[in-house]
C-alpha positions in Angstrom: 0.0 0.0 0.0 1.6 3.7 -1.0 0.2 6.7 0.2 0.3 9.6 -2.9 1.5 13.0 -2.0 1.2 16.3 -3.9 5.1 17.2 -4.4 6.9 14.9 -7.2 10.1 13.5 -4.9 12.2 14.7 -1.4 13.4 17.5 -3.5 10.9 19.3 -4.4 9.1 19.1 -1.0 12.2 20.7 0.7 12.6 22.8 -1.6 8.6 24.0 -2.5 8.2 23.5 0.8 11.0 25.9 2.7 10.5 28.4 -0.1 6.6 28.4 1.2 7.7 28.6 4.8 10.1 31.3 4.7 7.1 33.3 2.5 4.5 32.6 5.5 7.2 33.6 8.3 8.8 36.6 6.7 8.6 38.9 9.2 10.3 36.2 11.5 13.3 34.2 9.2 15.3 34.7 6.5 16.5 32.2 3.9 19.8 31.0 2.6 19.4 29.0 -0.9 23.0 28.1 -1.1 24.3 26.5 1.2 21.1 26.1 2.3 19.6 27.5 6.1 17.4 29.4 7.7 18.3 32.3 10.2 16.3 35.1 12.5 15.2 37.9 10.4 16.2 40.2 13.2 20.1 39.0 13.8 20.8 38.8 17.8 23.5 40.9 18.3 26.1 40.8 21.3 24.7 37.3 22.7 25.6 33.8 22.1 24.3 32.4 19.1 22.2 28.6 18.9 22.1 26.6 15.9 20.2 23.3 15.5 19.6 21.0 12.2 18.7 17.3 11.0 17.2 15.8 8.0 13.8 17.2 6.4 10.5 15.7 7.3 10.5 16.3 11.2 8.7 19.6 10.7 8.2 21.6 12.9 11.5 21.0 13.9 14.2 23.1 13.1 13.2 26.0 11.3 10.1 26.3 12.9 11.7 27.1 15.6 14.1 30.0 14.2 13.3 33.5 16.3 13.6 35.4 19.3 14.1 33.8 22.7 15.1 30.1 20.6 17.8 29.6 17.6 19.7 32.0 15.5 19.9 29.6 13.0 18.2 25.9 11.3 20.2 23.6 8.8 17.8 21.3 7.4 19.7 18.2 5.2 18.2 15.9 2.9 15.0 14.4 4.1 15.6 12.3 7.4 19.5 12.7 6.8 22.2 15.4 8.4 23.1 18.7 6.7 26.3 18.6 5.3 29.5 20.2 6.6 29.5 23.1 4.5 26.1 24.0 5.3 26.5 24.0 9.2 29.7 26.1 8.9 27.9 28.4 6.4 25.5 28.9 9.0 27.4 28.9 11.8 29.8 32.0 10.5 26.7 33.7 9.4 25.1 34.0 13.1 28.2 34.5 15.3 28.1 37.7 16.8 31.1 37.7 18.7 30.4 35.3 21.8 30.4 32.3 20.3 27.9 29.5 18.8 26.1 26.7 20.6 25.7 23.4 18.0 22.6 22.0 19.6 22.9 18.2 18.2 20.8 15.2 17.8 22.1 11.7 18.4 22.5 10.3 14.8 25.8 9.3 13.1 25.4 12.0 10.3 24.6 14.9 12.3 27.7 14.0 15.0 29.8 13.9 12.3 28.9 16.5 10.0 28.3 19.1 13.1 31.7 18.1 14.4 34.1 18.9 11.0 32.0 22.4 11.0 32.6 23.0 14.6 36.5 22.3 14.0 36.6 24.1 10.7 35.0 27.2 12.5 37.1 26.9 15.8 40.0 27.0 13.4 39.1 29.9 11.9 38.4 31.7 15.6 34.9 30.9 16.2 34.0 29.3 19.7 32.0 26.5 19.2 30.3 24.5 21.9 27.9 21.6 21.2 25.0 19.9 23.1 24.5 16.6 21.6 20.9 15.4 22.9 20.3 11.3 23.2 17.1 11.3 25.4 15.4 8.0 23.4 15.5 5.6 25.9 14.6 2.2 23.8 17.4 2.6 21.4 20.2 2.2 23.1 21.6 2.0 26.5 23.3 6.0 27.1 26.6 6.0 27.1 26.7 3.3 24.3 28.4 4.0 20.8 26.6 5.2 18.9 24.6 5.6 21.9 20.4 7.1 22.0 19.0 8.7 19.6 18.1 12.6 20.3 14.7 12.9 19.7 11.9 15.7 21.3 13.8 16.7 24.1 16.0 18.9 20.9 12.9 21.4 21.1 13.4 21.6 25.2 17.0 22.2 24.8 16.3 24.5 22.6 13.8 26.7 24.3 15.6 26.9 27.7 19.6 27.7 25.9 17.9 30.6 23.4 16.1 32.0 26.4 19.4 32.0 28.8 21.2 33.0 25.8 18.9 35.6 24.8 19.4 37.2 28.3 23.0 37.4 28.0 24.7 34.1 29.3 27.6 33.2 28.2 28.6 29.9 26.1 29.8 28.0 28.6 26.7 28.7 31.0 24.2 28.1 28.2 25.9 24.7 27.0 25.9 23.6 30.5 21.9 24.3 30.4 21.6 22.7 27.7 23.7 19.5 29.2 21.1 19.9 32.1 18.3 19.4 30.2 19.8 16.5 28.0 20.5 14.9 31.7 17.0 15.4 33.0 15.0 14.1 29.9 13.7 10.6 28.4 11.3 10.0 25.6 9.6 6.7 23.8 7.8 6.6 20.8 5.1 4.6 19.7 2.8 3.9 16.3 0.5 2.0 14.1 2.9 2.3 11.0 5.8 3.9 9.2 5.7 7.4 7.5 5.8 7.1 3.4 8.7 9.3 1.3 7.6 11.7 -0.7 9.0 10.0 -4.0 7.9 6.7 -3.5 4.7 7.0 -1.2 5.5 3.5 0.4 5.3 2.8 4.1 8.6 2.6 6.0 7.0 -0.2 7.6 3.7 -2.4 7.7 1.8 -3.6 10.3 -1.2 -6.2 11.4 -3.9 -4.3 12.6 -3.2 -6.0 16.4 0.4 -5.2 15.9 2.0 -1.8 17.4 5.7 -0.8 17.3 6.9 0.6 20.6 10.4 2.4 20.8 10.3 3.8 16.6 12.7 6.8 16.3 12.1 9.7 13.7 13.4 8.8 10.3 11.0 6.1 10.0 12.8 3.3 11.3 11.2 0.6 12.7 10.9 0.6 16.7 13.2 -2.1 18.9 9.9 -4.0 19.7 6.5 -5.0 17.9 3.9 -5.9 21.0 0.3 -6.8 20.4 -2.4 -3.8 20.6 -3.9 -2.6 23.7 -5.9 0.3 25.2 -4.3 3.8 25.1 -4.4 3.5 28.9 -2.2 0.1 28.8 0.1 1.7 26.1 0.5 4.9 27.9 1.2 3.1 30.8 4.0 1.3 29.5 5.6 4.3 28.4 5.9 5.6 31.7 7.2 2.8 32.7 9.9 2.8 30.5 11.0 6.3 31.1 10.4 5.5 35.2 12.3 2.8 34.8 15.6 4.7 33.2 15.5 7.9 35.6 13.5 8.6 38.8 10.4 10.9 37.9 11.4 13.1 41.1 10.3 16.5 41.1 8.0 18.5 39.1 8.0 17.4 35.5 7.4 19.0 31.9 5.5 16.4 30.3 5.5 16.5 26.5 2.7 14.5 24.2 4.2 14.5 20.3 3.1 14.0 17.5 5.0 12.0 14.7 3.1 13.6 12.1 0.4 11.3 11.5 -1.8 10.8 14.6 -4.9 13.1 14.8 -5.0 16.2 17.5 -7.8 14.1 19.4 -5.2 11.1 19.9 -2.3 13.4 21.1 -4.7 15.0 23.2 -6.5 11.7 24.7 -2.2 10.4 25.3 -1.7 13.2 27.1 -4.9 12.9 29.1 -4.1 9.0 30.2 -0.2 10.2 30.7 -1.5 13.3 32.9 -3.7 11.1 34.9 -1.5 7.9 35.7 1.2 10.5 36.8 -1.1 12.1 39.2 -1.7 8.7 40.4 1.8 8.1 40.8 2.2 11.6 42.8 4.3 12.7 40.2 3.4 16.7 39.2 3.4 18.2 35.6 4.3 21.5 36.1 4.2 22.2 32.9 2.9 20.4 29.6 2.9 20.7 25.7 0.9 19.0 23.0 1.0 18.8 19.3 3.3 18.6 16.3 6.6 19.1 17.1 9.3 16.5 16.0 7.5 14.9 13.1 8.1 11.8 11.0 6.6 12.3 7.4 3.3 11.5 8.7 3.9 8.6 11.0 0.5 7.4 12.7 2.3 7.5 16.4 3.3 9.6 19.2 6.1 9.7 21.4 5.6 11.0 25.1 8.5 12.8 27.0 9.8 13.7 30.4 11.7 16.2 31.2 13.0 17.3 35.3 12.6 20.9 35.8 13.8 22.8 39.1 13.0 27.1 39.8 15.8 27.7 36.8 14.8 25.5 34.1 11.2 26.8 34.1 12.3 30.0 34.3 13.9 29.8 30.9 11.0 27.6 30.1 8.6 30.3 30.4 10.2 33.0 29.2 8.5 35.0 26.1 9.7 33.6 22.7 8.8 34.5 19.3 9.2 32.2 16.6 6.8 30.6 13.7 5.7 27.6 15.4 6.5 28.2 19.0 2.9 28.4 21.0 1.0 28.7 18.2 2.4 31.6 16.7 1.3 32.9 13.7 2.8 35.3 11.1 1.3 37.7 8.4 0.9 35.2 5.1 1.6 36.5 2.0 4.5 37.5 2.0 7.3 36.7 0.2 10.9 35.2 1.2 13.2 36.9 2.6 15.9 35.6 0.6 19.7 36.1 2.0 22.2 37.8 -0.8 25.4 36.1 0.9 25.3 32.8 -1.4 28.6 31.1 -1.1 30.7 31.0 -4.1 30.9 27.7 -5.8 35.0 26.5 -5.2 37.1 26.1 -8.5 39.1 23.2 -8.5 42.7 23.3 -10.2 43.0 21.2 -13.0 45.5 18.3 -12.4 46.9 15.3 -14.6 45.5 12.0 -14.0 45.7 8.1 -16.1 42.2 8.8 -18.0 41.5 5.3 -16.5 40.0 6.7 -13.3 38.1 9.3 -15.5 36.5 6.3 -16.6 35.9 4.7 -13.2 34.8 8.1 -11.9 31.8 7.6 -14.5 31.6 4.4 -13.8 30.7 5.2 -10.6 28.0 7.7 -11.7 26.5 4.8 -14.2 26.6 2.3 -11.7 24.8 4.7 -8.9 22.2 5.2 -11.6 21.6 1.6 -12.5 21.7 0.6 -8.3 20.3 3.3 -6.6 17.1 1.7 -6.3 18.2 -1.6 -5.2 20.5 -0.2 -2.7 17.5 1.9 -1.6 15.2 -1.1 -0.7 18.5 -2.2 1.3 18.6 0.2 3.4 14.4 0.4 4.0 15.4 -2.6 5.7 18.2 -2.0 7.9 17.0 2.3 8.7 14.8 4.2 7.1 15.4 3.3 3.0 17.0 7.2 2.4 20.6 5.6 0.7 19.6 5.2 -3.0 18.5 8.8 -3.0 21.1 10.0 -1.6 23.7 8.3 -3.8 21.6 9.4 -7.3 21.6 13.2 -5.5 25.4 13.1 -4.9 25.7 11.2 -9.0 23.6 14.1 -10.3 25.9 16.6 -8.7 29.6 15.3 -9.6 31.0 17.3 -12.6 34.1 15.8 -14.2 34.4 18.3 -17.0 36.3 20.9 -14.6 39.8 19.6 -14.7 39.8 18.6 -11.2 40.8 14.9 -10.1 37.8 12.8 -10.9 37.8 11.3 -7.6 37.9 14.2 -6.0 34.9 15.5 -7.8 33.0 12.8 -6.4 34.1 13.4 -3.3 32.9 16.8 -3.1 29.5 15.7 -4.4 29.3 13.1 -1.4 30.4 15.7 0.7 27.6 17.9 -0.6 25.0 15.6 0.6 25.1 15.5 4.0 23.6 12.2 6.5 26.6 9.7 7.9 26.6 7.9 4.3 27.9 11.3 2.4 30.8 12.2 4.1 32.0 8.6 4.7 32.3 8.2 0.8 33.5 11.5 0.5 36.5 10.7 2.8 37.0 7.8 0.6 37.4 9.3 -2.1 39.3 11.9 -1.4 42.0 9.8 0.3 41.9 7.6 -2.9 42.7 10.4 -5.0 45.5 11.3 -3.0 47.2 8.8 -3.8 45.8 8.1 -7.4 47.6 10.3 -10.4 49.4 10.0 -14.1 51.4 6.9 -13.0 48.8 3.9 -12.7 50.1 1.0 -11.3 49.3 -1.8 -8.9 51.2 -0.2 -5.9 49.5 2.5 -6.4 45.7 1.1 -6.2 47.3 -0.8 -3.2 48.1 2.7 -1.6 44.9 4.3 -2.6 42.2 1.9 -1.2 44.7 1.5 2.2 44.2 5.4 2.5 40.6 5.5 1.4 39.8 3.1 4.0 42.0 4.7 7.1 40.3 7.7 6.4 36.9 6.0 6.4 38.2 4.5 10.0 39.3 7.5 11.2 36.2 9.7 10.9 33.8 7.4 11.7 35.2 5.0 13.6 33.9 1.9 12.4 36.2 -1.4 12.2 35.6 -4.5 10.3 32.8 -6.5 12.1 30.9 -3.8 12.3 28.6 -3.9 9.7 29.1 -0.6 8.0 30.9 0.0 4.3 34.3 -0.7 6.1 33.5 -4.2 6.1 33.8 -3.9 1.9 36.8 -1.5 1.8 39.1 -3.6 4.5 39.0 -6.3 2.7 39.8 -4.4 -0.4 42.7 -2.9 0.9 44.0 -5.9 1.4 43.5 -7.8 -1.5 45.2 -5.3 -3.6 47.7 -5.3 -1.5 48.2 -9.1 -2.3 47.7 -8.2 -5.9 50.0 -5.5 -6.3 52.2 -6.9 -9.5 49.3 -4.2 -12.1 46.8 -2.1 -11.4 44.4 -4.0 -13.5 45.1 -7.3 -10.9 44.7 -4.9 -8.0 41.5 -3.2 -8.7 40.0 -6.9 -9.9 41.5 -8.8 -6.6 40.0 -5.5 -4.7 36.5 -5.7 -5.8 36.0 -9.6 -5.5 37.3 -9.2 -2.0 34.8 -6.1 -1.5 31.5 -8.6 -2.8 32.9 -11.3 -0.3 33.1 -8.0 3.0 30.2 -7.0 1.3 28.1 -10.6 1.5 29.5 -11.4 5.3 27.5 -8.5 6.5 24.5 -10.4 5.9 25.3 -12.4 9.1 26.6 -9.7 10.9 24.5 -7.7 14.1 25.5 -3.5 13.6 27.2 -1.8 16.1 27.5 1.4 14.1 25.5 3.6 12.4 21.5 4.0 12.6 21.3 0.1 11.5 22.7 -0.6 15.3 19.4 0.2 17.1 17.6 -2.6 15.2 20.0 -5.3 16.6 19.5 -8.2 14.8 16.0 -8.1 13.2 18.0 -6.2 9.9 20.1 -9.4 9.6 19.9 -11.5 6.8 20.2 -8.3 4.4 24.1 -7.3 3.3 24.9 -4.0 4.5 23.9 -1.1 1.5 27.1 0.7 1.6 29.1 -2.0 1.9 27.2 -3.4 -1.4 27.8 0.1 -2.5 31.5 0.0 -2.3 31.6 -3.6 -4.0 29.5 -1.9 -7.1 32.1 0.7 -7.4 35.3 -1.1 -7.3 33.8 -3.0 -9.7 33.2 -0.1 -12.2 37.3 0.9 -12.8 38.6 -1.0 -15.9 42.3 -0.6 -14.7 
């Protein structure tokens, strides 16, 4: 069963769809086109400035919440994957005022990485950077784990209590240890009936039996880390609170917030919240504050999530103090207006031409063909092992490499990867960029030998992933190596290289992740291979050395 929508594909409802916000909310945000954000239309001046991003599709969340009294600044990615690199720094540089930028972060592979190289790349050129990385899902992970819980609602809280202490003039290190505070004091769960549907595609992330819910589901569609038979909204409530109870006393007066994932109707959130209010009561447990609705979404998901935050005098100070942003409280601005469209696009870097065998020209098309022909495939891979966003990503990185410029074809590529944003972008990025290094006009089988070993360390390096673990490293390893073996021509490298990649590649069938979103599913994704491992195999297998 598919579900149609009025927007073609991803891209044109981020795109139609920001352009549309940005026009509604004109008097409140201003938007970037290239790299792409969204900042206050009135720029906070003398204060610390808070920045927040994540994939598309979790509207309101982030831009919705761009204003006075919360962020400076939203990066929204791809849908359900990070914003790149460039795009956080972009943003980052464009809302420092002189006391510094707070990264406020969720819990995903992508958006760790991606907000850590812009955080390092500002630092470096003299911009304090602090970041609040928020894991308060509870069924995903044990916290402290790697890659440890996902960050989920409790983004919004952070959020609201660091732009209010930040728009009264606290400094960094006293806002990011708010923020920390916060992050400390909150646990969420999620719950639904069935998966969001993509905009291009209109298929379910997942299907259920009408006596089936999932119970722990994140927000990019994944599956949750249990399926349990239906029961009342009382019973289902109840176990929720007993999940969160069971991770971190309830002791105090709490903020108790109902979401919803984008697909459950106001009625439901507000009959959760009703059952949640009342079996806390009975538990002596006191809201002292509560919010329901819309606020961390998941392309129309039929489920809610309920979280718990601890708040003492201070927290609900900052809590209630005023904010203005589009979809804070149930603000509204003027419509009809149009975007407020920044003028400082970022010019485009030119690339040097350099001298390369026009072998890896080919492969670098190869490449592009190959994404082309297997994007799909690899896309249906990933639906099962995370939320099915892979394939789309590698055709929008393919549709973005330009190897008339001169430049190294591999690097090319990697800047196109690196253009894309979510944990799968940069990781092929780094590949290919420590490939090239070592890849130029003298083609031979030491060389491929030296190339893959660099691509991979790189790889390793970054995101820290080691064979076993079920990620693309598990094809590139055992490349390495094999060409290593093989070293006597290029052409007997690359070959020995890709077999050994299909081999990584098919092991990961087998194999239980430990990194990457993939890792909160345990083993219910086994029996797949892994989609960029399969995607590295492909493209070792496209060079014709």
């Amino acid at each position: 069963m598919s579900t149609r929508h009025f927007v073609a594909d991803n891209a044109e409802a981020i795109s139609r769809g920001l352009d549309g916000f940005c026009a509604l909310h004109a008097d409140q945000v201003v938007l970037h086109r290239e790299p792409r954000f969204v900042t206050r239309r009135q720029p906070g001046t003398d204060k610390v400035a808070l920045l927040s991003g994540g994939g598309s599709g979790h509207e309101p969340l982030h831009a919705g919440f761009v204003g006075i009294g919360m962020l400076d600044a939203a990066v929204p990615g791809e849908v359900f994957a990070s914003p790149s690199a460039a795009q956080v720094r972009a943003a980052t540089t464009a809302v420092h005022s002189g006391r510094g930028v707070l990264h406020i972060v969720k819990n995903y592979t992508g958006d760790v990485i991606n907000f850590r190289l812009a955080a390092d790349s500002c630092r470096a050129a003299g911009i304090d950077v602090a970041t609040v990385v928020v894991d308060d899902d509870v069924p995903s992970a044990v916290r402290g784990s790697t890659p440890g819980r996902r960050g989920t609602v409790a983004t919004v809280v952070v959020e609201k209590v660091c732009g209010a202490a930040a728009e009264a003039g606290r400094d960094l290190e006293e806002v990011r240890a708010l923020g920390q505070r916060v992050v400390d004091s909150a646990r969420s769960v999620g719950v639904a009936l069935g998966g969001g549907t993509s905009y291009g595609s209109g298929a379910p992330g997942f299907v259920l039996d009408t006596d089936e819910i999932e119970y722990g589901v994140g927000i990019h569609g994944e599956r949750g880390t249990d399926q349990i038979p239906a029961e009342s909204l009382d019973q289902l409530v109840i176990r929720c609170l007993d999940t969160l109870a069971g991770d971190l006393a309830l002791v105090g007066p709490q903020l108790l917030i109902v979401n919803g994932l984008g697909g459950a109707t106001p009625l439901e959130l507000t009959a959760a919240y009703g059952a949640a209010a009342t079996e806390l009561d009975r538990r002596q447990i006191t809201v002292a504050r509560a919010m329901v609705g819309d606020l961390v979404t998941s392309l129309g998901m039929p489920g809610f999530s309920i979280t718990l935050v601890a708040m003492d005098d201070e927290l609900l100070r900052w809590w209630d103090a005023p904010a203005a942003t589009p979809n804070w409280a149930g603000a509204v601005a003027a419509p009809g207006l149009s975007p407020m469209e920044a003028t400082d696009d970022v010019v485009a870097r030119t690339a040097a031409p350099v001298e390369v065998d026009p072998a890896i020209g080919q492969w670098a098309q190869g490449i592009v063909d190959t994404i082309s022909q297997w994007s799909a495939a690899l896309g249906e891979l990933d639906r099962l092992a995370g939320d099915g966003d892979f394939g789309d990503n590698l055709q929008t990185a393919a549709g973005r490499v330009d190897l008339s410029t001169g430049a190294h074809p591999l690097v090319a590529l990697s800047d196109a990867f690196a253009s894309i944003g979510g944990s799968s972008g940069p990781m092929l990025a780094v590949w290919f960029s420590g490939i090239a290094g070592k890849l130029g006009s003298d083609l031979d089988g030491a060389a491929v030998a030296d190339a893959l070993a660099a691509g991979v360390a790189a790889v390793r390096e970054l995101g820290g992933a080691e064979p076993g673990d079920r990620t693309m490293v598990d094809a590139m390893a055992p490349a390495a190596e094999a060409a290593a073996g093989a070293s006597d021509s290029a052409g007997r490298a690359m070959a020995a290289a890709a077999s050994a990649a299909k081999r990584g590649a098919d092991r990961t069938s087998d194999m239980v992740a430990r990194r990457g979103r993939a890792s909160y599913l345990g083993e219910s994704v086994t029996g797949a291979p892994d989609p960029g491992a399969v995607a590295v195999a492909l493209f070792l297998a496209a060079a014709s050395f």
